[in-house]
N, C-alpha and C positions, 0 to 999 in steps of 0.2 A: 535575430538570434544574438545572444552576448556570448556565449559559449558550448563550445563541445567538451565535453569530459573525453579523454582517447582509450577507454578503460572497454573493449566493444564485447557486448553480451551477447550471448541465445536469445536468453529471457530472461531480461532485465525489471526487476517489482522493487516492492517496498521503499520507495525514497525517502529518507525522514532525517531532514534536520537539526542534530544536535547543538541549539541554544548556549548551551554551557560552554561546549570543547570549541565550537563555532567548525566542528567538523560534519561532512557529509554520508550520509549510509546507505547502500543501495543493496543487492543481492542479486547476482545471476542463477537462477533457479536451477539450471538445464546444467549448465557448467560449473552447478556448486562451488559457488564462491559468495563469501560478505567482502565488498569492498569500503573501502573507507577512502572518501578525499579530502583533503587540506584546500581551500581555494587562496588562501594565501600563498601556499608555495607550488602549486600547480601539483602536487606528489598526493599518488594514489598508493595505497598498500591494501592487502589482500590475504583472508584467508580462507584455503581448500578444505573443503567439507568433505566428509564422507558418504553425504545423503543431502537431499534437494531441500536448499532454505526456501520456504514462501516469503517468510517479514520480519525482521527487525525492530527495535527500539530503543530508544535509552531507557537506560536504567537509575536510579539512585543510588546505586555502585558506584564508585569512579573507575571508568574506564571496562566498563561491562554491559553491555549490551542481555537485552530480553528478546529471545530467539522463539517464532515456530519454525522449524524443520518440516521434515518430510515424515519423519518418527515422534514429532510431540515436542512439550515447550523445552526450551536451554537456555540456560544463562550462556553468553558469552565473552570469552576474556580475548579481547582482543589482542593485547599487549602482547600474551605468550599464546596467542592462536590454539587456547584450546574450550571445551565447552562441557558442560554437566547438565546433564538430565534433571529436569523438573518435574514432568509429567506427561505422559500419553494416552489421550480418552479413547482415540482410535485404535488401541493395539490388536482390536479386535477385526478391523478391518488394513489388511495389510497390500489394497491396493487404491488405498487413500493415502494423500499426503497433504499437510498443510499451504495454506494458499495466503491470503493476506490478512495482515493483522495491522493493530494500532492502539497505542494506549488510551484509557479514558480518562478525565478531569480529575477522577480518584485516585489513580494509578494502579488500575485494574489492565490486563492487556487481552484485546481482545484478538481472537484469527479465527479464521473459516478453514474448511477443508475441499477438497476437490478429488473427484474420481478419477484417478490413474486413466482407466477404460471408459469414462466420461459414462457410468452409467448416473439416470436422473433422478433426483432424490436421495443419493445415496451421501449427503455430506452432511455438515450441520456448524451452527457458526457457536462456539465456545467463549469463555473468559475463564480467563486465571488472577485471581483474585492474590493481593501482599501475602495474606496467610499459604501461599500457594495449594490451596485449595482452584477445584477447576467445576465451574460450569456449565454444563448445553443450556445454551442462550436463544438458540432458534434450529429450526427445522419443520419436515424438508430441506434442503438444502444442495443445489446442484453445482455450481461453483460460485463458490463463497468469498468477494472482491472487497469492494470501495468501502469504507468505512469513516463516519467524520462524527463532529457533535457541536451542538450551536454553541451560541455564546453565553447564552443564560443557562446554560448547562440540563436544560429542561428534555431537549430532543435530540435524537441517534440518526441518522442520514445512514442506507443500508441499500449492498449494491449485491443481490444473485445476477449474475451475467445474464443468462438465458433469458429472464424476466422482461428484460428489453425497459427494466424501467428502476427507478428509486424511490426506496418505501422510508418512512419516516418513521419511529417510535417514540413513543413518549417514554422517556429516560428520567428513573432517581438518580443524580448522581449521588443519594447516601446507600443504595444498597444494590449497584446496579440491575435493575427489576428494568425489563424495555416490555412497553403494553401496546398494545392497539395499534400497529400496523396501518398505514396508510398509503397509498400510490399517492405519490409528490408528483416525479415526471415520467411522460411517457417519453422512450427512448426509443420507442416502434420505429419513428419517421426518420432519424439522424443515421448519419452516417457510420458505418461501424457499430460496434457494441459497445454498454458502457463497462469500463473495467475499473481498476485503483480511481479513487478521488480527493481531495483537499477541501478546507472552507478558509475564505479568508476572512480579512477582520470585518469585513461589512455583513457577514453572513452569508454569502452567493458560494455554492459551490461548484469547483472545478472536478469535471472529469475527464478522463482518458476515454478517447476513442478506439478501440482495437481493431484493426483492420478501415481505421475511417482516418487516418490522417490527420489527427486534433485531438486539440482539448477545448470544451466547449466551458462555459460561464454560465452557470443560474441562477435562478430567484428561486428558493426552495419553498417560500410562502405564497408566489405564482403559477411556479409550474414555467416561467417564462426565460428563454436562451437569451443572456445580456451579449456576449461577446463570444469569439471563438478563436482561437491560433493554428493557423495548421503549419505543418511539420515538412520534412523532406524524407518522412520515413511512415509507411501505412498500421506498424503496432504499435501503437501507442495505448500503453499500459498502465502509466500512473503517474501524478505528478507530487509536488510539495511545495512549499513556499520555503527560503532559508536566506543565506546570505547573512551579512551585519547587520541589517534592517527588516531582513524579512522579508524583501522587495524582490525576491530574484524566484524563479519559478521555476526548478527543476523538473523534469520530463524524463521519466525512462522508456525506451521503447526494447525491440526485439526484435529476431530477425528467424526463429525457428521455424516457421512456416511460410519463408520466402522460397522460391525455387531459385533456379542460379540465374535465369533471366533476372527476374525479380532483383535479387542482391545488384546486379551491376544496375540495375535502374537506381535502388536504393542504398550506395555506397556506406550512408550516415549511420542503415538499420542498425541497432541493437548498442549504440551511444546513449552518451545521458545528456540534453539540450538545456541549458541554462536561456531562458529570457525574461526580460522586465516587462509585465503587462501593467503597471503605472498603480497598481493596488498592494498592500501589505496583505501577509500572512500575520497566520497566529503562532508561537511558540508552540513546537510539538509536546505532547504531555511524557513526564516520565515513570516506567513503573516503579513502585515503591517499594519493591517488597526485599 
């Protein structure tokens, strides 16, 4: 491990990478907070939300952030911690809230939703397009996770948790259109569930194990586990690649459904782990709009 973040979450998601500011972005969902860290000066700043973020992203703003909530999408201005409404597909389901998102190669920004009451089928994964027009992009949808896209820009990597597996789409990036769904990997056998995920530059994607202690390594044209890391904390919920080189591997975990035994087992839960697993990430994409 190279580092802990001391910033400790509920339920800590969306890590992503700002390229640009060369700053860090996470979200504790539960305890409604965007956190931002500097790893140059070790200083974390934070702002308290009104309602539960899912994801984050940069934006082609300076210094604004592309927010799902728990109530629909937001720009976000970090600088005077405050945020504006974009849009809400679910207003009609008011015990749904947004879950993970991530920009696409276009600067489209994609997020899912998840059932408050955890009922199944009741979510659906979205994009909001620069024109901020808004999408249903897929469904069914029961908690709506991991999110990535290859290198040639051709195919979508897509994580329903419950699924126990990750489905592949064939991706325009001119008009984001995802066709023909495919089972890549079964996640039946692994430990925990799969939840948030990364790719790095070889193509292999990283996901978080939620309740399994790790982030495992794939071959998404095999189906086949290259590598794994495990953790000192059992939610592990999402990772990213960042740092100056891209080389460092942020982790967030959670600690919301530890019990109090649990927690003194797991002192670390609900940090964000910085480690070098010897592979570069990709630049996170920004939206455009």
């Amino acid at each position: 491990m190279k580092e802990v973040i001391c910033e400790q979450a509920m339920l800590g998601e969306s890590p992503v990478w700002d390229e640009q500011s060369q700053l860090f972005y996470w979200v504790d969902i539960l305890g409604q907070f965007i956190h931002e860290y500097n790893p140059n000066t070790k200083r974390t700043r934070s702002i308290k939300l009104d309602q539960m973020p899912g994801a984050v992203a940069p934006s082609s703003k300076t210094g604004t952030l592309i927010a799902a909530l728990q109530h629909g999408f937001y720009f976000i201005d970090f600088d005077h911690s405050s945020f504006t409404a974009v849009a809400d597909p679910e207003k009609h389901k008011p015990n749904n809230r947004f879950n993970d998102g991530k920009c696409d190669p276009a600067g489209r920004f994609w997020a899912g939703t998840i059932s408050l009451t955890r009922e199944p089928e009741d979510a659906a994964l979205y994009c909001l397009d620069p024109s901020m027009e808004v999408q249903k992009k897929w469904s069914p949808v029961t908690t709506s996770n991991g999110l990535a896209w290859n290198n040639n820009k051709r195919a979508m990597y897509y994580i329903d948790t419950p699924t126990q597996s990750i489905v592949q789409f064939d991706y325009s990036v001119e008009d984001g259109a995802i066709r023909s769904p495919e089972l890549i990997i079964d996640f039946s056998e692994e430990q925990g569930k799969p939840d948030g995920m990364t790719i790095d530059a070889d193509g292999n994607l990283w996901i978080a194990h939620f309740e399994g202690s790790r982030v495992s390594c794939w071959n998404p044209d095999t189906g086949k586990k290259q590598d794994e890391l495990l953790l000192p904390a059992s939610l592990i919920t999402s990772c990213t690649f960042g740092g100056e080189h891209l080389t460092d591997l942020y982790i967030t975990t959670a600690r919301n459904k530890l019990t109090e035994e649990d927690q003194k087992q797991e002192p670390l839960a609900g940090y964000v782990f910085s480690y070098s697993p010897g592979v570069k990430g990709l630049p996170a994409d920004r939206f455009k709009g």
